[in-house]
C-alpha positions in Angstrom: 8.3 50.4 31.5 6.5 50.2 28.4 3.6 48.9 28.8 4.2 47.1 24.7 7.1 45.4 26.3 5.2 42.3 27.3 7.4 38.8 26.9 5.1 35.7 25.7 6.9 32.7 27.9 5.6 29.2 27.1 1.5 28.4 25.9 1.0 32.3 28.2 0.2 35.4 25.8 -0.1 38.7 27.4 -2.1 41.4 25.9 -1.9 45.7 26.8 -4.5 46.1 30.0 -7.7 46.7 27.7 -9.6 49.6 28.7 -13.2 50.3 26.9 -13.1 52.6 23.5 -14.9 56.0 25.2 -17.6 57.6 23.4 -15.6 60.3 21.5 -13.5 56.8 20.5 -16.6 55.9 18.9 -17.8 59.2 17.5 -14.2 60.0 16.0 -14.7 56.3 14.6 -17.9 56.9 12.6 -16.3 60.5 10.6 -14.6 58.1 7.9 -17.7 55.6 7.8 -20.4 58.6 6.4 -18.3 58.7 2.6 -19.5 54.9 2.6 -23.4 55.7 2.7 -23.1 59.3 0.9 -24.8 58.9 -2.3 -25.0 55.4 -2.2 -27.9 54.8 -4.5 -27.0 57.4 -7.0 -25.8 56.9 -10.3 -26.7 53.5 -12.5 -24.9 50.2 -11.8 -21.3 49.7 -12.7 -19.5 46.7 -13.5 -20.8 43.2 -12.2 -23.7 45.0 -9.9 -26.4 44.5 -12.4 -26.3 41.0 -11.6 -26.9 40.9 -7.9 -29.5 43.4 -8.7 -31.0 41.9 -11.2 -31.0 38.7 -9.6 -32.3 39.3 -6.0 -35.1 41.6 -8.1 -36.2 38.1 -9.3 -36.0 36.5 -6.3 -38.3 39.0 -4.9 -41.0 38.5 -7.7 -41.2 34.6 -8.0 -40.5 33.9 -4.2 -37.8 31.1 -5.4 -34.9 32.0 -2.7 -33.1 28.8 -3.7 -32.7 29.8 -7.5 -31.0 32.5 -8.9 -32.3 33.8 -12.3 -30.2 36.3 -14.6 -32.4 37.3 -17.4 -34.5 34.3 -16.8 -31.5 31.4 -16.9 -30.2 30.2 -13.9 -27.0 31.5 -12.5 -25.1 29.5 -10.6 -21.8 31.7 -9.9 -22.1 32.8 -6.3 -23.4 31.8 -3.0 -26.9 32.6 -2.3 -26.9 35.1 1.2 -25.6 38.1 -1.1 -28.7 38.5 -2.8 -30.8 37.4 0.1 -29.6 40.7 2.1 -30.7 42.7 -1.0 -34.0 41.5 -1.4 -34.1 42.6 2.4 -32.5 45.6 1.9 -35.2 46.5 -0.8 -38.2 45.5 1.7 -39.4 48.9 2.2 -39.6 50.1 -1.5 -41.1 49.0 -4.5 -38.5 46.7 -5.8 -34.6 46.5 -5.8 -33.1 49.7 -6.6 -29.1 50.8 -6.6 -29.8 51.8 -3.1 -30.8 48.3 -2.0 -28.1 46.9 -4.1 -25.8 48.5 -2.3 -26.5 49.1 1.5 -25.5 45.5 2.3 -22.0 46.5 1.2 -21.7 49.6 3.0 -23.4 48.2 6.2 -21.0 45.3 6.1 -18.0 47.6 5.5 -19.1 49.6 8.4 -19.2 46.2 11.0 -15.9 45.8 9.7 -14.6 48.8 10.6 -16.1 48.5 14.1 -14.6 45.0 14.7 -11.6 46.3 12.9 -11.6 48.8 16.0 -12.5 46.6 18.2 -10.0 44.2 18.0 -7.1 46.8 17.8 -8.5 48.2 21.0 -7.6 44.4 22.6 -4.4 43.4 21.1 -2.5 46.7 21.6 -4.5 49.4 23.4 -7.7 51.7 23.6 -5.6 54.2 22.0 -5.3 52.4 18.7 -9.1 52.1 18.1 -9.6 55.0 16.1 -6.5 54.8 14.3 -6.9 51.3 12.9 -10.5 52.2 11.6 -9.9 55.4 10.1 -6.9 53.4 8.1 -9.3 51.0 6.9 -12.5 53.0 6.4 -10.7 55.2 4.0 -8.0 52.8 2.0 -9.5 52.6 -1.9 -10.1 49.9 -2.8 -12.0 49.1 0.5 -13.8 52.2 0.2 -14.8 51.2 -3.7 -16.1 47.9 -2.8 -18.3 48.9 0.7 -19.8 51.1 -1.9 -21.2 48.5 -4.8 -22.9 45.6 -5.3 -21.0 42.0 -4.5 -20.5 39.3 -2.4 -16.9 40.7 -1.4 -17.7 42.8 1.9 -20.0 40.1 3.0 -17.7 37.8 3.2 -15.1 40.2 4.6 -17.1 41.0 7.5 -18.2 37.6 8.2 -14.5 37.0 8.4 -13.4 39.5 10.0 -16.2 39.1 13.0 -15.1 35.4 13.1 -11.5 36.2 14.3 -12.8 39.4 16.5 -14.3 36.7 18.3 -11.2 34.5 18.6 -9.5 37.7 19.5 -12.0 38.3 22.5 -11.7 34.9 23.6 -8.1 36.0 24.7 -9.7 37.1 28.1 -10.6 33.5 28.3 -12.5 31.2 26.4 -16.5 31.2 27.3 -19.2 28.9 25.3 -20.5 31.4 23.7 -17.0 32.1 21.9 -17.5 28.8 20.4 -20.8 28.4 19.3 -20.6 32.3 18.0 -17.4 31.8 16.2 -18.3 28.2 14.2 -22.1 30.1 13.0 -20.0 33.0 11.4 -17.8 30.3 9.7 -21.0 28.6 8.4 -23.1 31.8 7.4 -19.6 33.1 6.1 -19.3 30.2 3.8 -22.8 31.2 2.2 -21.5 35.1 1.8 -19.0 34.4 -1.2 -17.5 31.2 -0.2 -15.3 28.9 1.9 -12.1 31.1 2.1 -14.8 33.0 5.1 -14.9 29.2 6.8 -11.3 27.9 6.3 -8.8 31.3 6.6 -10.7 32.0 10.2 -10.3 28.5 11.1 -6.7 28.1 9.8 -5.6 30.8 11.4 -7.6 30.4 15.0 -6.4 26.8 14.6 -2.8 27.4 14.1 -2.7 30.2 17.1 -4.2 27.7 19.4 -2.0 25.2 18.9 1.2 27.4 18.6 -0.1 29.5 22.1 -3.3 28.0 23.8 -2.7 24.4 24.2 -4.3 24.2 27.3 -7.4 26.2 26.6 -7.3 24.1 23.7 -7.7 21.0 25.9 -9.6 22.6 28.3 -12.5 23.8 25.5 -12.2 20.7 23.4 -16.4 19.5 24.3 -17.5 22.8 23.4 -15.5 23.5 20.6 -16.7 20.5 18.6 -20.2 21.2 19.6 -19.9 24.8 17.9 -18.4 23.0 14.9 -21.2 20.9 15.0 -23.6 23.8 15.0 -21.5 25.5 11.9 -21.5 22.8 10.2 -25.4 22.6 10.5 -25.4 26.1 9.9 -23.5 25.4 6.5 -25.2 22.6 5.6 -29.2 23.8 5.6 -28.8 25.8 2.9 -28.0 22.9 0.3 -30.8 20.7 1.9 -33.2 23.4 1.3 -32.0 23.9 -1.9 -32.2 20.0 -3.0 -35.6 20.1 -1.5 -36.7 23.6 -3.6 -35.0 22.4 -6.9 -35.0 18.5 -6.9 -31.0 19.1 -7.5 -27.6 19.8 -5.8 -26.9 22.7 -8.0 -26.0 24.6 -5.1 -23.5 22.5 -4.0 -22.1 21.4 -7.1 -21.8 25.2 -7.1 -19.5 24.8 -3.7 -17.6 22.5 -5.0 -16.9 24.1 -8.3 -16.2 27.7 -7.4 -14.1 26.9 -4.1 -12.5 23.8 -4.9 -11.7 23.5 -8.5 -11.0 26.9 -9.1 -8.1 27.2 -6.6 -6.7 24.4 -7.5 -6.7 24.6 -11.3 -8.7 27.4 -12.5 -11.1 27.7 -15.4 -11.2 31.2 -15.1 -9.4 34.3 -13.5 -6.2 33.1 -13.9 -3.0 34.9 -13.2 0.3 32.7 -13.8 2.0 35.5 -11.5 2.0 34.2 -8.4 3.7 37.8 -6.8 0.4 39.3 -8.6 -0.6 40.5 -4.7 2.4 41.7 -3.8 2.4 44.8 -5.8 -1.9 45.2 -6.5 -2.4 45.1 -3.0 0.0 48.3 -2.4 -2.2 49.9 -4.9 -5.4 49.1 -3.3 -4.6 50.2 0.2 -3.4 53.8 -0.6 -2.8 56.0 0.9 -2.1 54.0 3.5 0.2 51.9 2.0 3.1 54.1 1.8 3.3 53.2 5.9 2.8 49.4 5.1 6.2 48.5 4.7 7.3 49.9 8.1 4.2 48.7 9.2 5.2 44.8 8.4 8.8 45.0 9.2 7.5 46.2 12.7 5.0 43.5 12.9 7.5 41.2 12.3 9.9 42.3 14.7 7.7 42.0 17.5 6.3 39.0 17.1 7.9 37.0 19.9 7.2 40.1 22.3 3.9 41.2 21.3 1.1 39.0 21.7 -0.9 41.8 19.5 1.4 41.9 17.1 2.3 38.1 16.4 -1.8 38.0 15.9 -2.0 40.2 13.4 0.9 39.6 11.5 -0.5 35.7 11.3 -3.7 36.8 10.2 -2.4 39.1 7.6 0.5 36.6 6.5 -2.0 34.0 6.5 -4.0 35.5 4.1 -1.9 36.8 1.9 0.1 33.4 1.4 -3.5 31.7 0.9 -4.7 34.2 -2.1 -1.2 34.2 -4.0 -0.9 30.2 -3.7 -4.3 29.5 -5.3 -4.6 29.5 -9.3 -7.2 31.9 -9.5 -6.4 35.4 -9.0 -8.5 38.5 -8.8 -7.2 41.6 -7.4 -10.6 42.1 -4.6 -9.8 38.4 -3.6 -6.9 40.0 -0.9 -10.0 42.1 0.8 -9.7 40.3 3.8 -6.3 41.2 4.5 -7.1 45.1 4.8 -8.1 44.8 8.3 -5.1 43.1 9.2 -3.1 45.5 7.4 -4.6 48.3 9.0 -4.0 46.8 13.0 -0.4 46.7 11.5 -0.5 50.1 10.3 -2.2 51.5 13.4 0.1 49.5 15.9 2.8 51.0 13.7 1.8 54.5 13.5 1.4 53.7 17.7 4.4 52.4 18.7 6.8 54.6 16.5 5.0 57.6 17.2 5.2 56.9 20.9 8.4 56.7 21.1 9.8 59.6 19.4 7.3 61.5 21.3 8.4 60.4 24.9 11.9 61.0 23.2 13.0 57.7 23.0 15.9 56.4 20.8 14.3 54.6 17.6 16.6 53.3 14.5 16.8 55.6 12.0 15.1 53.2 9.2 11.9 52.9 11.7 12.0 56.8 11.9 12.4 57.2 7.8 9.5 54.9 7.6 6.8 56.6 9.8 8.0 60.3 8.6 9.2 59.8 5.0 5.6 59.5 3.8 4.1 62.6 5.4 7.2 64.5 4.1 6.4 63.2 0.6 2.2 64.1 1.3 3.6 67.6 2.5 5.4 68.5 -0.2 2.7 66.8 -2.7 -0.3 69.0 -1.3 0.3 72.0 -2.0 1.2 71.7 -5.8 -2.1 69.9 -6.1 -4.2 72.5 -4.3 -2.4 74.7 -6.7 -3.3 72.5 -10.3 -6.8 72.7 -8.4 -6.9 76.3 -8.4 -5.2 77.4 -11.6 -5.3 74.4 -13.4 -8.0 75.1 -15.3 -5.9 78.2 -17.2 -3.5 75.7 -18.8 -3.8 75.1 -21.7 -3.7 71.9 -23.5 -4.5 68.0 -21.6 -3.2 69.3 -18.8 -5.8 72.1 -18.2 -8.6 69.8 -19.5 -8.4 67.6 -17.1 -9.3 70.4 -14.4 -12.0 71.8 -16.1 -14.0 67.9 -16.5 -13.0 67.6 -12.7 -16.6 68.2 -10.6 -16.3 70.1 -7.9 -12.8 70.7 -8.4 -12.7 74.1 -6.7 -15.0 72.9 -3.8 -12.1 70.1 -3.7 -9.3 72.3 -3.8 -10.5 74.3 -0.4 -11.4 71.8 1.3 -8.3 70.5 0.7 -6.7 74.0 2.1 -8.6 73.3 5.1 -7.5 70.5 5.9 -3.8 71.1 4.6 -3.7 74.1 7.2 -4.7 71.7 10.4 -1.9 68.9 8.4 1.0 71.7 8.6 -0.1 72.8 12.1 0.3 69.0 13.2 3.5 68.1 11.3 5.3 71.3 12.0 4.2 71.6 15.9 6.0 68.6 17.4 2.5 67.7 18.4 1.8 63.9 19.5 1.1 61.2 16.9 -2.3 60.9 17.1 -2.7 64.5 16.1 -0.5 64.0 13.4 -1.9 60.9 12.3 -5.6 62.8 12.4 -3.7 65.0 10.2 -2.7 62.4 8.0 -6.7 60.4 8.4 -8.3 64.2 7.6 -6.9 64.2 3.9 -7.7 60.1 3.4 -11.3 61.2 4.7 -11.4 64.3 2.6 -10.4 61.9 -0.8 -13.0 59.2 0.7 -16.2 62.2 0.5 -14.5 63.4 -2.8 -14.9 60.1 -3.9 -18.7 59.7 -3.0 -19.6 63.1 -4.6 -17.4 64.2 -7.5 -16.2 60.4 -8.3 -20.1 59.2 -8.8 -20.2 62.1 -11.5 -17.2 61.1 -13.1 -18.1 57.1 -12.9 -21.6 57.9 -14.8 -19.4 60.1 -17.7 -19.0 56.6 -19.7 -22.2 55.1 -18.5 -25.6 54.8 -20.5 -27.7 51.8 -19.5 -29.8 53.6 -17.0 -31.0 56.9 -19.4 -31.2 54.5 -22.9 -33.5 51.9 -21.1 -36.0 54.9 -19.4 -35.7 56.4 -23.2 -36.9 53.1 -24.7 -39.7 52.4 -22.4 -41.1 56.2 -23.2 -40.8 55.8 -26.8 -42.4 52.3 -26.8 -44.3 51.9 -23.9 -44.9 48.1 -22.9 -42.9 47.0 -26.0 -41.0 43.5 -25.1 -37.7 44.0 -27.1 -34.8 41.2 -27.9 -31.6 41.2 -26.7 -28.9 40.7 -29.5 -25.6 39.1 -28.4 -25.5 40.9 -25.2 -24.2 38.8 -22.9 -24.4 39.8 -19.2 -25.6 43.5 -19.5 -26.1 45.8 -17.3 -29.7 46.5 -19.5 -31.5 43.4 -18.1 -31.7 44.9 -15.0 -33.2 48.4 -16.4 -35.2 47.2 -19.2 -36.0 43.5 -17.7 -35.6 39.8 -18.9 -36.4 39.2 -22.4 -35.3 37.2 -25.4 -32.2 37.4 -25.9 -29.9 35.6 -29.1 -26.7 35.4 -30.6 -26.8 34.4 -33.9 -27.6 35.7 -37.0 -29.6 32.8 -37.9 -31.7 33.0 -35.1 -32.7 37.0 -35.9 -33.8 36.0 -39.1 -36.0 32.9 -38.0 -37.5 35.9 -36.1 -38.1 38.1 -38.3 -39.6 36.1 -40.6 -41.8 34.4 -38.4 -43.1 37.1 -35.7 -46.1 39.1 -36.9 -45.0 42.4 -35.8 -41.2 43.5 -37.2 -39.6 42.9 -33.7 -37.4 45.3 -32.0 -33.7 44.3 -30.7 -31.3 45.5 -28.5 -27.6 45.4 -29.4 -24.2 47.3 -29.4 -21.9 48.3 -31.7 -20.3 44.6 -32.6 -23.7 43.4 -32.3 -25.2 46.1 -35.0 -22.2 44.7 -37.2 -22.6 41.0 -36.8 -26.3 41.4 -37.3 -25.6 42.9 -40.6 -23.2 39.5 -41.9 -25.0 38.2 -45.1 -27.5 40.7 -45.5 -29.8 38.5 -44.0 -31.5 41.6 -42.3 -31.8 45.0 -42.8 -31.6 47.0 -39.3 -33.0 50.3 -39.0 -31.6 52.5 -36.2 -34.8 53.7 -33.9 -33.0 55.0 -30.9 -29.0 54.7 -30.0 -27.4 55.2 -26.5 -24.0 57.8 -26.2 -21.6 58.4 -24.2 -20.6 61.8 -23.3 -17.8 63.5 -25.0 -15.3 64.7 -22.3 -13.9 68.0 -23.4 -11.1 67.0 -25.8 -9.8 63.9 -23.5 -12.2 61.9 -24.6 -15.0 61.4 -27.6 -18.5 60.6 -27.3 -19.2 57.0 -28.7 -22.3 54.4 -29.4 -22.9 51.9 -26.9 -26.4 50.7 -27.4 -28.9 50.7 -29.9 -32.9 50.1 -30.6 -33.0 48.5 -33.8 -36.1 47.4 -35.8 -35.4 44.4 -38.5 -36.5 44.0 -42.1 -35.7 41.0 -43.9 -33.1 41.5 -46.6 -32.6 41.3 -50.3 -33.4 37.7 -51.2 -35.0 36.4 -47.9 -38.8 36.2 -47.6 -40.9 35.1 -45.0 -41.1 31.4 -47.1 -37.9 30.7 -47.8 -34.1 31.2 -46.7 
């Protein structure tokens, strides 16, 4: 008999015999997690990271955990834990550094993983474990977030540790299920926000009611004593807040960013509400060319596989949550990834299986496990090949080879593991040697992406090098930010001034003793320049690199020192 065939009848749910994940389980399990931690702290900050930097840095100067300052001004967009695991993360050096920034990301994408394990270990089998983590570890845009700054795998693992709790309360419910699951929901709520408390808690609910009445019943005292305890959980950070700040700021902040903007959004908005159906595909390759089969199975076997029926609700759940609300971003749909990945895995598992032990499977549930490798097979070689020889075209095509770092490192290494992929797919071997097969290449992309992907992120970045080349010109100099917004230079060349007018560049240069010196970019330089009210000298400028013919080198920044202009005097307008 199959030991998958297992028949839910009435409020019973039956689950695979579990059996412990063995240490090689757990060894094969940490390959894909190193590409997270590899060069973590190198190159400058990217994106939005300068603000959890930047902000946890001035947490860790003032002491004032309960107010988060961005060049000096509070900033009241996220919830407060993200920076507080930075400013711990940074304990040991001098003061918040990329590394720092970053390491509660990467740690939290590694639990995730784990529980991601974990849990496919109890709903389908010990022999899923490493194939449900290597699928996540190494999907991209998981990958990309573990490895920067944000709130975003945070909240994913205090999600995803919430319902790996529920899941190991299938062996039956103890206290300790409770109370543990209702303090991730509350400390989850402080990670990003209260998608961490209500999906959990939706989805938990909904399975208990649908499957576990009796437990329900059963747990009833407990359970509202854990919510009791999460709730208390939740609520201590806003009291400590109102009693740091005088105000409810923090939980105006709640009410603001989880409330209001799913409902009717002031910002982030997307009026297409299929916007995940086709940016999540993108984000989970490579291992979304096995996610259709991988739902269709799901699906199938929901009313005969406990496993199954839980992860497609968690991953249906989800998904229906994100594309409902008003505000749309494409790393909202994060905390579906592990729940596509237990599909993926149980997918890989149970198809696999079969056709190994030679047992009839549909052709369409064939085409979908095998289709993809065919496609990867006949895809590898001709990009070994543009590795190799790639940089002897001539033209974009051999340009792009020759900016490519590492590029023949990355082409035999790819060889490598293209040899063992052949070997696998061409043997007849079991699946989990082909899906290793399969896993070797995402893991080889995942290290290519820590190495040669940092070098290629820092081509069109110049924060970092114009901010240490300001502070040598003009040692201790305070400068003035000029219509900067939020940039990435407060956290390299600290808080200062900063302006956005004009008006208010001329009021200082007429009334400061020394001609000051401002910060600006390009549009800034320009507007500065309206009226003639100032004449701006050019003392330093910031470039990026030109790459090869693809793409020329440009201004981003520049050190400016003001005179006043033609008809303005330090008197008179």
């Amino acid at each position: 008999m199959d030991p998958f065939d297992r028949t839910i009848q009435g409020a019973d749910t039956v689950f695979p015999p579990f059996e412990r994940p063995r240490l090689i389980d757990w060894l094969l399990i940490l390959i894909p997690l190193l590409p997270l931690f590899h060069n973590l702290g190198a190159g400058q900050l990217r994106g939005s990271e300068a603000r959890w930097l930047s902000i946890a840095q001035s947490m860790r100067e003032t002491g004032r955990w309960f107010e988060p300052l961005l060049n000096g001004e509070p900033y009241w967009d996220k919830p407060l834990l993200s920076y507080w695991v930075i400013v711990l993360a940074s304990w040991p050096s001098e003061g918040v550094n990329e590394l720092a920034a970053r390491l509660p990301s990467a740690l939290s994408g590694a639990v995730t993983v784990l529980l991601t394990g974990w849990m496919a270990a109890r709903l389908f089998g010990r022999q899923f474990f490493v194939a449900a983590g290597w699928i996540l570890a190494t999907s991209f845009s998981f990958l990309f977030w573990a490895r920067s700054a944000s709130a975003d795998l945070l909240n994913l693992a205090f999600l995803t540790a919430a319902l790996a709790v529920y899941v190991e309360s299938y062996r039956g419910i103890r206290r300790w299920h409770l109370l543990l699951f209702f303090v991730l929901l509350g400390l989850g709520g402080h990670a990003k926000g209260l998608p961490a408390v209500f999906l959990p808690l939706g989805i938990a609910g909904l399975d208990l009611i649908l499957c576990r009445r009796a437990e329900l019943k059963r747990s009833a005292v407990w359970m509202a004593a854990g919510a009791v305890l999460g709730g208390l959980v939740y609520g201590l950070p806003f009291f400590l807040s109102y009693l740091s700040n005088g105000d409810w700021q923090l939980l105006r902040l709640m009410w603001k960013e989880n409330f209001v903007r799913y409902f009717d959004a002031f910002d982030h908005k997307s009026e297409n509400c299929l916007y995940y159906s086709y940016i999540l595909p993108l984000m989970f390759m490579p291992w979304s060319l096995w996610l259709p089969g991988a739902l269709g199975w799901g699906a199938r076997r929901l009313k005969s596989h406990a496993g199954a029926r839980f992860a497609f609700l968690c991953f249906a759940g989800i998904f229906l949550f994100f594309s409902v609300g008003q505000s749309r971003r494409s790393y909202y749909i994060l905390p579906a990834f592990p729940f596509a990945a237990l599909l993926a895995a149980f997918f890989w598992g149970e198809i696999g299986g079969r056709l190994e032990r030679g047992e009839p499977v549909q052709r369409a549930w064939r085409a979908m496990l095998k289709l993809p490798v065919g496609l990867i097979a006949i895809l590898l070689p001709l990009a070994i090949g543009y590795l190799l020889a790639g940089r002897f075209i001539p033209g974009i095509a051999g340009e792009v080879v020759r900016i490519l770092p590492y590029s023949w490192l990355l082409a035999l290494a790819g060889a490598g593991a293209g040899v063992f992929f052949y070997r696998a797919i061409g043997g007849g071997g079991a699946w989990r040697q082909r899906f290793l097969a399969v896993g070797l290449l995402s893991v080889l992309a995942a290290a290519y992406f820590s190495t040669g992907g940092v070098v290629l992120q820092e081509m069109g970045l110049t924060e970092k090098d114009f901010a240490r080349e300001v502070q040598s010109a003009y040692p201790g100099k305070k400068v003035i930010y000029f219509s900067l917004g939020k940039s990435r230079l407060f956290s390299y060349l600290g808080p200062g001034l900063s302006v956005e007018t004009p008006e208010a560049v001329l009021e200082l240069v007429r009334t400061l003793k020394e001609e000051p010196l401002f910060v600006c970019n390009p549009r800034g330089l320009q507007k500065m320049q309206e009226g003639n009210r100032v004449v701006p000298h050019i003392l330093l400028r910031a470039q990026t690199r030109q790459i090869g013919r693809l793409v020329e080198a440009k201004d981003t920044y520049y050190l400016v020192e003001c005179a006043l202009g033609p008809g303005f005097d330090r008197s008179k307008g």
